[in-house]
mmCIF file of the N, C-alpha and C atoms, coordinates in Angstrom:
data_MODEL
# 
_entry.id   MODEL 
# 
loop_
_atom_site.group_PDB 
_atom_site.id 
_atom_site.type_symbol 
_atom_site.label_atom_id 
_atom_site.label_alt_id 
_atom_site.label_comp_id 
_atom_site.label_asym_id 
_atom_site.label_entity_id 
_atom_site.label_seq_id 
_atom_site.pdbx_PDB_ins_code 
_atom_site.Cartn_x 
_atom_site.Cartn_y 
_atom_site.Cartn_z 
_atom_site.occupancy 
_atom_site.B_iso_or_equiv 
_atom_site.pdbx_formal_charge 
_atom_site.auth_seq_id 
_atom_site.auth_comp_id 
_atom_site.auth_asym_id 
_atom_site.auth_atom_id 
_atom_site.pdbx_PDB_model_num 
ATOM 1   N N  . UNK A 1 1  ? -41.014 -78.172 -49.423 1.00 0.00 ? 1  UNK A N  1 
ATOM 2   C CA . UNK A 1 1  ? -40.301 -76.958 -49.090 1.00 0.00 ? 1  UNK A CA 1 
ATOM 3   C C  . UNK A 1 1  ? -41.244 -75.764 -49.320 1.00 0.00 ? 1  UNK A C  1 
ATOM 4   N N  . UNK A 1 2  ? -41.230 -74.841 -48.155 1.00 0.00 ? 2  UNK A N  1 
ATOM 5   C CA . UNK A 1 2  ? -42.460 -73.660 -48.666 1.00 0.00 ? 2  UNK A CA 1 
ATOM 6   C C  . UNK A 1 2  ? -41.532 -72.773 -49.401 1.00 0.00 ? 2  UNK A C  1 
ATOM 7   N N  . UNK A 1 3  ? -42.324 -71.664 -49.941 1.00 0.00 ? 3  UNK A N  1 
ATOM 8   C CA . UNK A 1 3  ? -42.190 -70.898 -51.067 1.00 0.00 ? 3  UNK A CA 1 
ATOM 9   C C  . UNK A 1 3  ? -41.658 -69.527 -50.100 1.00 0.00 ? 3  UNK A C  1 
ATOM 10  N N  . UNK A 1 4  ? -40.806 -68.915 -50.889 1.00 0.00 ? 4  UNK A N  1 
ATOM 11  C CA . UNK A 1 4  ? -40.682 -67.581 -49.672 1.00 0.00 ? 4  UNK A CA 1 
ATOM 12  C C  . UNK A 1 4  ? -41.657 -66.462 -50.403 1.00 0.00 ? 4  UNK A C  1 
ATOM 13  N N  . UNK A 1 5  ? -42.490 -65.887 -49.549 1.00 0.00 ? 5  UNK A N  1 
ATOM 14  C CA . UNK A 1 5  ? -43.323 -65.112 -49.567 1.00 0.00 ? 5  UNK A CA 1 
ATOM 15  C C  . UNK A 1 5  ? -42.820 -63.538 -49.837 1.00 0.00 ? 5  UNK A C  1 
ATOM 16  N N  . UNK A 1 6  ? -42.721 -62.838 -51.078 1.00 0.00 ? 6  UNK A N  1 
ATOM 17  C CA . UNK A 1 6  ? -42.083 -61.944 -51.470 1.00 0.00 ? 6  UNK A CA 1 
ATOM 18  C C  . UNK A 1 6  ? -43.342 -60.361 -51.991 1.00 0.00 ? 6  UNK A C  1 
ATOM 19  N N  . UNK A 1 7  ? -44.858 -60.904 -51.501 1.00 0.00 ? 7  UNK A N  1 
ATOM 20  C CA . UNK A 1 7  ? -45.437 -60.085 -52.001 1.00 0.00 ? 7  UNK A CA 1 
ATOM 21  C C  . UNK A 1 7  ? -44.881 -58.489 -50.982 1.00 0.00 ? 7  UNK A C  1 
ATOM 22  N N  . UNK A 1 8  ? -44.326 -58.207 -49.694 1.00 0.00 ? 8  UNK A N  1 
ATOM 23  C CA . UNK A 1 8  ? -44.164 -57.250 -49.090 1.00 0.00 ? 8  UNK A CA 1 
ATOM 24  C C  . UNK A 1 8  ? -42.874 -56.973 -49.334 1.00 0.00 ? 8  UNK A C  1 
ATOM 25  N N  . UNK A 1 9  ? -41.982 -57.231 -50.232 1.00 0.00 ? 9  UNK A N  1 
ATOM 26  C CA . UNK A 1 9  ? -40.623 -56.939 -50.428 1.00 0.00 ? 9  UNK A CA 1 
ATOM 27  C C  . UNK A 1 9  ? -40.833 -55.479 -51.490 1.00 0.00 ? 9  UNK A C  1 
ATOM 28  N N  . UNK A 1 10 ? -41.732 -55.513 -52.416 1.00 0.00 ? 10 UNK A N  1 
ATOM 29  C CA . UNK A 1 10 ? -41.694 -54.093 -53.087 1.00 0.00 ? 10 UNK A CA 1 
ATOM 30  C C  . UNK A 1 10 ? -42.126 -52.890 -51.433 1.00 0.00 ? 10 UNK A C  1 
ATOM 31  N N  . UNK A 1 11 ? -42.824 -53.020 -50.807 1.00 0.00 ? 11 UNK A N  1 
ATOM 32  C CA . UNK A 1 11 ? -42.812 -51.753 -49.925 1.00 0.00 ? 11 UNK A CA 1 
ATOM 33  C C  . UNK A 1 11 ? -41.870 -51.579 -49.083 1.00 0.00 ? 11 UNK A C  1 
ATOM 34  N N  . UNK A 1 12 ? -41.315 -53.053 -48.827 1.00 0.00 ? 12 UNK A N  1 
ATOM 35  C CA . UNK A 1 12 ? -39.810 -52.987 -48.266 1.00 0.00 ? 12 UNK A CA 1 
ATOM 36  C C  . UNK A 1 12 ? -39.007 -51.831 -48.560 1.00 0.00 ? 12 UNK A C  1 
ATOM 37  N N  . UNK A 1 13 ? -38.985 -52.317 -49.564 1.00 0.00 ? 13 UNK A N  1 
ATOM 38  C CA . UNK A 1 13 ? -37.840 -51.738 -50.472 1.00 0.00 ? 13 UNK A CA 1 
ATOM 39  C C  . UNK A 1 13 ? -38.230 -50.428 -50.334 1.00 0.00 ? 13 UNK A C  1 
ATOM 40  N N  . UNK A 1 14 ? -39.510 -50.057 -50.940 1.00 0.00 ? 14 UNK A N  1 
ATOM 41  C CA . UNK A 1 14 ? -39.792 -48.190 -50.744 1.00 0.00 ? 14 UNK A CA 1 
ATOM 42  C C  . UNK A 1 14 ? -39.700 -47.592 -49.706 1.00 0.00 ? 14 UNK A C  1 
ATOM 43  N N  . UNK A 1 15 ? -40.178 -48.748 -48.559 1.00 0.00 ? 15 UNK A N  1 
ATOM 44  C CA . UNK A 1 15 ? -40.137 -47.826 -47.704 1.00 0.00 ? 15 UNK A CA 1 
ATOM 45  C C  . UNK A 1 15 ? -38.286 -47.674 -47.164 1.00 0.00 ? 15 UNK A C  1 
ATOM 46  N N  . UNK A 1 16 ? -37.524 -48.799 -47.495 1.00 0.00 ? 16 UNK A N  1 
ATOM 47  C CA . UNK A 1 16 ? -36.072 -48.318 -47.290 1.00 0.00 ? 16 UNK A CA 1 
ATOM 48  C C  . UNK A 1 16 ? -35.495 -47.071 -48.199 1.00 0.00 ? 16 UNK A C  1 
ATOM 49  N N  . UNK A 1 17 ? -35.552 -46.960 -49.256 1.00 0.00 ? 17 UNK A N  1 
ATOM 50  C CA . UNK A 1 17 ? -35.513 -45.700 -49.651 1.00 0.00 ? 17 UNK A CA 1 
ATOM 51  C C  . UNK A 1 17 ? -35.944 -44.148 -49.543 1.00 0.00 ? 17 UNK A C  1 
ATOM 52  N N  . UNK A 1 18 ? -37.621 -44.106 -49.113 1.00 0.00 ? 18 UNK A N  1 
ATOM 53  C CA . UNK A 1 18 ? -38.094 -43.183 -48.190 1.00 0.00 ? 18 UNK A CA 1 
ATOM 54  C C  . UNK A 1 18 ? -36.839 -42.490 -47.317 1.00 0.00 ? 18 UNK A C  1 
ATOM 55  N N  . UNK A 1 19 ? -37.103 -43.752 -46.302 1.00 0.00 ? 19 UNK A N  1 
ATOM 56  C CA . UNK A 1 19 ? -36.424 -43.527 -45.225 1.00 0.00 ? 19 UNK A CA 1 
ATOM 57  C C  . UNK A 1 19 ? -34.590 -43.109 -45.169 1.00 0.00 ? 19 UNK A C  1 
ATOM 58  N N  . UNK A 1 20 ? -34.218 -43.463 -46.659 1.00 0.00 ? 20 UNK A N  1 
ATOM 59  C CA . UNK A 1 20 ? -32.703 -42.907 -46.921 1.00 0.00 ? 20 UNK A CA 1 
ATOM 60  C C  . UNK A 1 20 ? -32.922 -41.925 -47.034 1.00 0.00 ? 20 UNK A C  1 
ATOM 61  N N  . UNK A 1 21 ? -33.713 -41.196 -47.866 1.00 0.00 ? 21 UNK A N  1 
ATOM 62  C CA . UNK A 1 21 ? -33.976 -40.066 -48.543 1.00 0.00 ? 21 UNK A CA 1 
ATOM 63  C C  . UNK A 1 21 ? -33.645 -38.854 -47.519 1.00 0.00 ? 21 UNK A C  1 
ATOM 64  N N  . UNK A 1 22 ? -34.956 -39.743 -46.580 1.00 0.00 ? 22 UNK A N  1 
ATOM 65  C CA . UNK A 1 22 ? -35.028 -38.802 -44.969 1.00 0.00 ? 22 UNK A CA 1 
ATOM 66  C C  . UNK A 1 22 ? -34.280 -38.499 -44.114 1.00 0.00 ? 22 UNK A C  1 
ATOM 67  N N  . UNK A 1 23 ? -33.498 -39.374 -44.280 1.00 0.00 ? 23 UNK A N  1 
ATOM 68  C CA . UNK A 1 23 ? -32.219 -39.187 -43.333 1.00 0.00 ? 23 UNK A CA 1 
ATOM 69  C C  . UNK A 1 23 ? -31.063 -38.366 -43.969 1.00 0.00 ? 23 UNK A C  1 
ATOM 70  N N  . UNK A 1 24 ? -31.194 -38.675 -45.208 1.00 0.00 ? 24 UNK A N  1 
ATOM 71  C CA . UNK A 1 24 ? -29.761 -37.578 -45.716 1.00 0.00 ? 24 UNK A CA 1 
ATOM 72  C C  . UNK A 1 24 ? -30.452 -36.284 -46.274 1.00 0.00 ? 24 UNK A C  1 
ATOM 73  N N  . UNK A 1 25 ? -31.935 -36.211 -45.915 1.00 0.00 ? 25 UNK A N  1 
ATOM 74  C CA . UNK A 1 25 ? -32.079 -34.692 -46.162 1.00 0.00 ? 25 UNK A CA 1 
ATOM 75  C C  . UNK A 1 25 ? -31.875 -33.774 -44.550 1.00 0.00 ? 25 UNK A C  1 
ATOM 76  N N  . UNK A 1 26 ? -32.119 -34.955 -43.545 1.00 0.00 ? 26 UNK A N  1 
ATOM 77  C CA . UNK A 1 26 ? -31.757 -34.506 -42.015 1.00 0.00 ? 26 UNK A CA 1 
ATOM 78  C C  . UNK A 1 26 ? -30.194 -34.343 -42.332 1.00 0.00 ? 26 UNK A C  1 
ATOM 79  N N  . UNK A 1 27 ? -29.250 -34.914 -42.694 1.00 0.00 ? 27 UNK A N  1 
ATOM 80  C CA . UNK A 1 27 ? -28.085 -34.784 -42.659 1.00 0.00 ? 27 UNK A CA 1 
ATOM 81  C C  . UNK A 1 27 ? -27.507 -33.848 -43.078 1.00 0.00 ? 27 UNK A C  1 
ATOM 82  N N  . UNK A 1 28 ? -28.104 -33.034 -44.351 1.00 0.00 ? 28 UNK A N  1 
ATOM 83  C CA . UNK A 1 28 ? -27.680 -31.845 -45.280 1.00 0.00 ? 28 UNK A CA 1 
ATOM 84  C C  . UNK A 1 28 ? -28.367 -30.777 -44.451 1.00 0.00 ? 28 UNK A C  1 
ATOM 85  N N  . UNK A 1 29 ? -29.394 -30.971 -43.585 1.00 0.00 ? 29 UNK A N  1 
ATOM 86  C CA . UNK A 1 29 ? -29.950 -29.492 -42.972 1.00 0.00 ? 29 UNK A CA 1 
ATOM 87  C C  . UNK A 1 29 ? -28.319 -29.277 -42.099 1.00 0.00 ? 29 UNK A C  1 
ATOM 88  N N  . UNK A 1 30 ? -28.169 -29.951 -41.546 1.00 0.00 ? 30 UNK A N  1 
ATOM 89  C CA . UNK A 1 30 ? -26.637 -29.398 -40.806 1.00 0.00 ? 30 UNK A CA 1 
ATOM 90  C C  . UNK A 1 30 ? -25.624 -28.980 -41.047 1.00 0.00 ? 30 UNK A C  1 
ATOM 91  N N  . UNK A 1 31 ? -25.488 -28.911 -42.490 1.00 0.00 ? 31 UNK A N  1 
ATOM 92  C CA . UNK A 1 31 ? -24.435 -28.635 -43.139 1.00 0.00 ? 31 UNK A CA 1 
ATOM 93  C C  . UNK A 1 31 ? -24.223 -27.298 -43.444 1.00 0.00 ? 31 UNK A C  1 
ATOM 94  N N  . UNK A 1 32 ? -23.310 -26.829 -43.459 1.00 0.00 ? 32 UNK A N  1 
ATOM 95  C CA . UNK A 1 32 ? -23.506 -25.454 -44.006 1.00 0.00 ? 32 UNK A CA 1 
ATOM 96  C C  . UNK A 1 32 ? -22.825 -25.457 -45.657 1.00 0.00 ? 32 UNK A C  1 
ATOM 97  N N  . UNK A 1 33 ? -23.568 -24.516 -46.095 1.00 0.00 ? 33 UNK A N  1 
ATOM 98  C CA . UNK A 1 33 ? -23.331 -24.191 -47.695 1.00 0.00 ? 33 UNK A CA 1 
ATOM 99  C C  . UNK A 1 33 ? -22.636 -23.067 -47.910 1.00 0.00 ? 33 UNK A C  1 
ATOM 100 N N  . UNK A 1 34 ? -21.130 -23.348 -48.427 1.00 0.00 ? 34 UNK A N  1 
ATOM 101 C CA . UNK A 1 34 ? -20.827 -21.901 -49.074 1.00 0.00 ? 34 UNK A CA 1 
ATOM 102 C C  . UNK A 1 34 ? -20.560 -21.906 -50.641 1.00 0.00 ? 34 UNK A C  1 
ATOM 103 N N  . UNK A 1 35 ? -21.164 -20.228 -50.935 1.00 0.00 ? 35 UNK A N  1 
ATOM 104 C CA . UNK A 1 35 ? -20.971 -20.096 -51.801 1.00 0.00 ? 35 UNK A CA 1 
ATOM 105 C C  . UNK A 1 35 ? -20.016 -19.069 -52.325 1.00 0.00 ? 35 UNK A C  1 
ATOM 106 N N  . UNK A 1 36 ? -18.993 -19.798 -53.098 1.00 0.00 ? 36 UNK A N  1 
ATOM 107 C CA . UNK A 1 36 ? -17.869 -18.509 -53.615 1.00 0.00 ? 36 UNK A CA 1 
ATOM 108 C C  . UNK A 1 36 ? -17.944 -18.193 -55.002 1.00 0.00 ? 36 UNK A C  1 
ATOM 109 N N  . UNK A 1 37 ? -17.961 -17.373 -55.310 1.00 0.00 ? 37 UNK A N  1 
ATOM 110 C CA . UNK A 1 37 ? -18.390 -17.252 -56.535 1.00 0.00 ? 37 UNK A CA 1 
ATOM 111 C C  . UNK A 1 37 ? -16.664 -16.637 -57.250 1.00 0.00 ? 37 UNK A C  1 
ATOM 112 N N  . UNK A 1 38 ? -16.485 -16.840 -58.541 1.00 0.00 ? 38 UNK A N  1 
ATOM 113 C CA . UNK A 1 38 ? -14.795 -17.076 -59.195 1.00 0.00 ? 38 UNK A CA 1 
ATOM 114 C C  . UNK A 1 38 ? -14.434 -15.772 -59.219 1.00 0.00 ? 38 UNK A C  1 
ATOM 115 N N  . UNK A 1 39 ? -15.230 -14.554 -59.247 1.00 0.00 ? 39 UNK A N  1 
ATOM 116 C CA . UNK A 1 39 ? -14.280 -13.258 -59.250 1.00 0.00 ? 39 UNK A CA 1 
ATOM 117 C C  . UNK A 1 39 ? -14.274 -12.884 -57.467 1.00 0.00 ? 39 UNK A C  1 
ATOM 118 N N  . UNK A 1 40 ? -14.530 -13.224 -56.569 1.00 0.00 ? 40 UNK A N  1 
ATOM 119 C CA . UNK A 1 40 ? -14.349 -13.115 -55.477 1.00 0.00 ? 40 UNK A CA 1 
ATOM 120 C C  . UNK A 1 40 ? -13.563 -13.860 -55.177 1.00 0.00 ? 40 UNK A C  1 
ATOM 121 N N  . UNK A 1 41 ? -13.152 -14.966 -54.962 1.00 0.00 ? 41 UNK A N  1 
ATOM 122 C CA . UNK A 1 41 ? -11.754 -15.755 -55.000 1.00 0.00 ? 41 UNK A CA 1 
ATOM 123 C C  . UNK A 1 41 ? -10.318 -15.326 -55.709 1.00 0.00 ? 41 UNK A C  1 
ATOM 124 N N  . UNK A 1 42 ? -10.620 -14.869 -56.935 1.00 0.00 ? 42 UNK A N  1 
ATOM 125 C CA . UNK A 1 42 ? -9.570  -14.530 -57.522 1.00 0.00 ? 42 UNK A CA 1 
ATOM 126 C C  . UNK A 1 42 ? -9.336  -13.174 -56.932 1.00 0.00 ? 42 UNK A C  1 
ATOM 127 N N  . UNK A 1 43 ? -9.869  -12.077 -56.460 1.00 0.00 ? 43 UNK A N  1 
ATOM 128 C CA . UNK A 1 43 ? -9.687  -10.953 -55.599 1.00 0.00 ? 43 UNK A CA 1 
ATOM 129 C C  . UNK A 1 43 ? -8.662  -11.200 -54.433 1.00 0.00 ? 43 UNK A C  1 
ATOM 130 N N  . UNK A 1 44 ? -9.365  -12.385 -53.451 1.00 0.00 ? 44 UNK A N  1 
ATOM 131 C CA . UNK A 1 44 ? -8.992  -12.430 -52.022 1.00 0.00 ? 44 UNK A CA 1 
ATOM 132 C C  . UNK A 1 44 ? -7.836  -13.265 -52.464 1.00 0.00 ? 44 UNK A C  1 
ATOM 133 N N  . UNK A 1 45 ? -7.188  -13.599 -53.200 1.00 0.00 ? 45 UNK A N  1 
ATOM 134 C CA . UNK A 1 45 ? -5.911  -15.022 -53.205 1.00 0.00 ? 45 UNK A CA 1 
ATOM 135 C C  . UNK A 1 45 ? -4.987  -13.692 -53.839 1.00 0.00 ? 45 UNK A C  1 
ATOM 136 N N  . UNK A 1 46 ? -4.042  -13.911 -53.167 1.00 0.00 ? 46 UNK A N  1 
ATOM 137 C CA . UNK A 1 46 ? -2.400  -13.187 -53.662 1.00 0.00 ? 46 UNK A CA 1 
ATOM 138 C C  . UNK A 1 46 ? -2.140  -13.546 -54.666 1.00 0.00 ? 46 UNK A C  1 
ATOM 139 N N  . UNK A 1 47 ? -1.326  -12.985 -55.955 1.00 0.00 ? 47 UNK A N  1 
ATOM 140 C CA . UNK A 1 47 ? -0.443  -13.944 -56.640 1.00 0.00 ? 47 UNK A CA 1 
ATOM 141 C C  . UNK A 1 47 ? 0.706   -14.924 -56.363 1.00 0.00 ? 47 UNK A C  1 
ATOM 142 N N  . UNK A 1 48 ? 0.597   -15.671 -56.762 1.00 0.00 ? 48 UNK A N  1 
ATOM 143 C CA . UNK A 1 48 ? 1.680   -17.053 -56.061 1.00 0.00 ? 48 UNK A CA 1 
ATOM 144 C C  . UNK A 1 48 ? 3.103   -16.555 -56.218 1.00 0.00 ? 48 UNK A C  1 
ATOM 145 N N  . UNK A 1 49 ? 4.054   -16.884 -55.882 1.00 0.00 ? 49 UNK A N  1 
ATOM 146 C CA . UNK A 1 49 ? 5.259   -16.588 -55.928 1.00 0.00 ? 49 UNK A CA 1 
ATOM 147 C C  . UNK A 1 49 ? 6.074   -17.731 -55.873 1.00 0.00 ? 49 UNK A C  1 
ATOM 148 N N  . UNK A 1 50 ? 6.222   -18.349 -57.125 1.00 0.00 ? 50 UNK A N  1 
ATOM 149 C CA . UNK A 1 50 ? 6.400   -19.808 -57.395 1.00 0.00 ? 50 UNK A CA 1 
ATOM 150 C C  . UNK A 1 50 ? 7.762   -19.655 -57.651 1.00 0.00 ? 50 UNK A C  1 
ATOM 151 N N  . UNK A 1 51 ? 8.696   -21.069 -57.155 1.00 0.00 ? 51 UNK A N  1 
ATOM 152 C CA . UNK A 1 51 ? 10.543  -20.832 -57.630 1.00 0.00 ? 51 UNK A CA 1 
ATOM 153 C C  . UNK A 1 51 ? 10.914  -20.312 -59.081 1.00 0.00 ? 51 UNK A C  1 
ATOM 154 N N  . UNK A 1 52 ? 9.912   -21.297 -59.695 1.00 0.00 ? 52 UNK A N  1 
ATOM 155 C CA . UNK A 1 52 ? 10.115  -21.687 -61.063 1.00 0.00 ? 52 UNK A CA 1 
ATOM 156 C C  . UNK A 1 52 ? 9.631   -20.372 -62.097 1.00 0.00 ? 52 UNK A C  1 
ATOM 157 N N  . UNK A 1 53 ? 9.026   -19.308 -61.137 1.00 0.00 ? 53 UNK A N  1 
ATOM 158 C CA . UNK A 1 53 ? 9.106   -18.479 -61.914 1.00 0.00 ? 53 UNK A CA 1 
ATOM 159 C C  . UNK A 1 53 ? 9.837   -16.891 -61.933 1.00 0.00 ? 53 UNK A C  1 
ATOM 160 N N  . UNK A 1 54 ? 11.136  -17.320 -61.071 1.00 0.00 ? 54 UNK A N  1 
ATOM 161 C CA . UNK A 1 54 ? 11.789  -16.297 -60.710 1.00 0.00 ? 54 UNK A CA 1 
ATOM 162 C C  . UNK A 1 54 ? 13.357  -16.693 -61.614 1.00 0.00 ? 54 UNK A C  1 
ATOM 163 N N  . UNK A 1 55 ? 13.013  -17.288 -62.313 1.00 0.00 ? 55 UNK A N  1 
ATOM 164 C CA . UNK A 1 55 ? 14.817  -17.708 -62.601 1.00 0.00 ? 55 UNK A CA 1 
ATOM 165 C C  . UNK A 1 55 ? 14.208  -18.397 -64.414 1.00 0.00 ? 55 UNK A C  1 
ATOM 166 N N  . UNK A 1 56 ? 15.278  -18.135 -64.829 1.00 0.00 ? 56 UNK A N  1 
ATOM 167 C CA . UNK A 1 56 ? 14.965  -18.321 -67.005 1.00 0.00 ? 56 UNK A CA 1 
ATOM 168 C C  . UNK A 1 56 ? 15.357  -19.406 -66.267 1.00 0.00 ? 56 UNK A C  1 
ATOM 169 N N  . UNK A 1 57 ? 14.738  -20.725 -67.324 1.00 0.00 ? 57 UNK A N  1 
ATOM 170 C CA . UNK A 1 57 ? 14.743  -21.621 -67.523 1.00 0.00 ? 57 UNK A CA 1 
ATOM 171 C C  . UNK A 1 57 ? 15.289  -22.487 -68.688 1.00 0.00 ? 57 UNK A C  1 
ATOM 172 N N  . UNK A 1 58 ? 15.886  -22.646 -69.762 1.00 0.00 ? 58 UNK A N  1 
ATOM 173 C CA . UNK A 1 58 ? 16.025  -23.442 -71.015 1.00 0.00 ? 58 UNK A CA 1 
ATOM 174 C C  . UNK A 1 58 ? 15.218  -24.063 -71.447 1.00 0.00 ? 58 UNK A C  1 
ATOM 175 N N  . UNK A 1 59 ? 14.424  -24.248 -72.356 1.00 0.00 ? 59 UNK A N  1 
ATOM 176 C CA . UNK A 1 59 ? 13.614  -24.646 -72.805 1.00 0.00 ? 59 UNK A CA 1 
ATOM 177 C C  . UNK A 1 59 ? 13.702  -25.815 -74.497 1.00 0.00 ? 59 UNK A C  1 
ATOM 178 N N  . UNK A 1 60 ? 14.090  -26.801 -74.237 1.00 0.00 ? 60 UNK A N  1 
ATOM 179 C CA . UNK A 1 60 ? 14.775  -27.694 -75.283 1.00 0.00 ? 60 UNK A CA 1 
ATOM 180 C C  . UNK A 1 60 ? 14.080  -28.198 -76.345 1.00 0.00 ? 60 UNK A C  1 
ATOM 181 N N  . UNK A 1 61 ? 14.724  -28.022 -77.586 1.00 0.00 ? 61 UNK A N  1 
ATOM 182 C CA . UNK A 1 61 ? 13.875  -28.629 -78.790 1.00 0.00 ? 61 UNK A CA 1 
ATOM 183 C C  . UNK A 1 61 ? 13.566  -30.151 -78.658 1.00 0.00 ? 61 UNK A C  1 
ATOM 184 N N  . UNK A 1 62 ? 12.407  -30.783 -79.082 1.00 0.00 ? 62 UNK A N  1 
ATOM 185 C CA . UNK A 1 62 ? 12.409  -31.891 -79.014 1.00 0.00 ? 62 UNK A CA 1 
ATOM 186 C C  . UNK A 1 62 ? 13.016  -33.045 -79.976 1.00 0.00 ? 62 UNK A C  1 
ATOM 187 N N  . UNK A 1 63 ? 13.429  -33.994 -79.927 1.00 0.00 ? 63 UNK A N  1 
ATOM 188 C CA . UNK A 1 63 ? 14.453  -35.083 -80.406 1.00 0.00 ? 63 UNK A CA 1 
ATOM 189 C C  . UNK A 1 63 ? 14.082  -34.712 -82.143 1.00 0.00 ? 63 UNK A C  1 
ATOM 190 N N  . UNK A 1 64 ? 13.086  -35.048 -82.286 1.00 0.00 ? 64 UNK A N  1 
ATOM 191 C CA . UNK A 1 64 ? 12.073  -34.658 -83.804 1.00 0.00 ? 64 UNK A CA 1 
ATOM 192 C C  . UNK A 1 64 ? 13.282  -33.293 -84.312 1.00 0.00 ? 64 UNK A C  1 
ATOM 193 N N  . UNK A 1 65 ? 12.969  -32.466 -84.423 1.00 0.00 ? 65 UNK A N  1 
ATOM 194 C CA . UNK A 1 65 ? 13.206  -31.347 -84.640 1.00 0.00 ? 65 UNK A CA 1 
ATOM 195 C C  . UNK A 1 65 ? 15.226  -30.954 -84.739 1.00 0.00 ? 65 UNK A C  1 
ATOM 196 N N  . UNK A 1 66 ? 15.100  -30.604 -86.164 1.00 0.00 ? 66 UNK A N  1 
ATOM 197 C CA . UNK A 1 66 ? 16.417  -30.081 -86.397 1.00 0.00 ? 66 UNK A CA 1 
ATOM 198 C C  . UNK A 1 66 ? 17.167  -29.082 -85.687 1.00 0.00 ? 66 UNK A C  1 
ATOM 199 N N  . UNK A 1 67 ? 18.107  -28.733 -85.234 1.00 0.00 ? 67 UNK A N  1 
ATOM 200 C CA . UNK A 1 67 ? 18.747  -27.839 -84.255 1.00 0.00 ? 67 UNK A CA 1 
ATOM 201 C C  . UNK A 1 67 ? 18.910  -26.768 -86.098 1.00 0.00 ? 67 UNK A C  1 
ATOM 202 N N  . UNK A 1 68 ? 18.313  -25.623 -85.317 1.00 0.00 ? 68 UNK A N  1 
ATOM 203 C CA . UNK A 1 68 ? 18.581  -24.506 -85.573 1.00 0.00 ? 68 UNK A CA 1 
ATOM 204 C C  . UNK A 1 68 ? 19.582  -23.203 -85.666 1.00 0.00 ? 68 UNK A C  1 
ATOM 205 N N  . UNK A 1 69 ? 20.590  -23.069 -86.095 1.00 0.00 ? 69 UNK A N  1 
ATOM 206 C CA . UNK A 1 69 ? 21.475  -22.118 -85.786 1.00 0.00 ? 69 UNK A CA 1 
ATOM 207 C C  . UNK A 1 69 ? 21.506  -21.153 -86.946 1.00 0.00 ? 69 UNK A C  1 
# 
């Protein structure tokens, strides 16, 4: 039975990685990048106007804890 011949598998290999490298740095040139930075976001966004915060709520002691009167 012959032997499998593995001395070209290390440049294999590099050169498959190279070649990933290359391709997803071609892939990211297309991309566009934004950048928002946190006090410019918090400017442009409204305050929310959530249900839950237009109406009292009850707020219950937990089981632990002696009722208070």
């Amino acid at each position: 039975m012959p032997q499998l011949n593995t001395s070209t598998w290390f440049f294999t290999i590099l050169l498959m990685l190279v070649s990933l490298f290359c391709v997803y740095q071609l892939k990211m040139l297309n991309q566009i990048m934004v950048s928002i930075s946190p006090q410019d976001e918090k400017e442009s966004l409204p305050p929310a106007q959530l249900p839950w915060e237009k109406k009292w709520t009850k707020i219950y002691l937990p089981h632990s804890s002696p009722l208070q009167s």
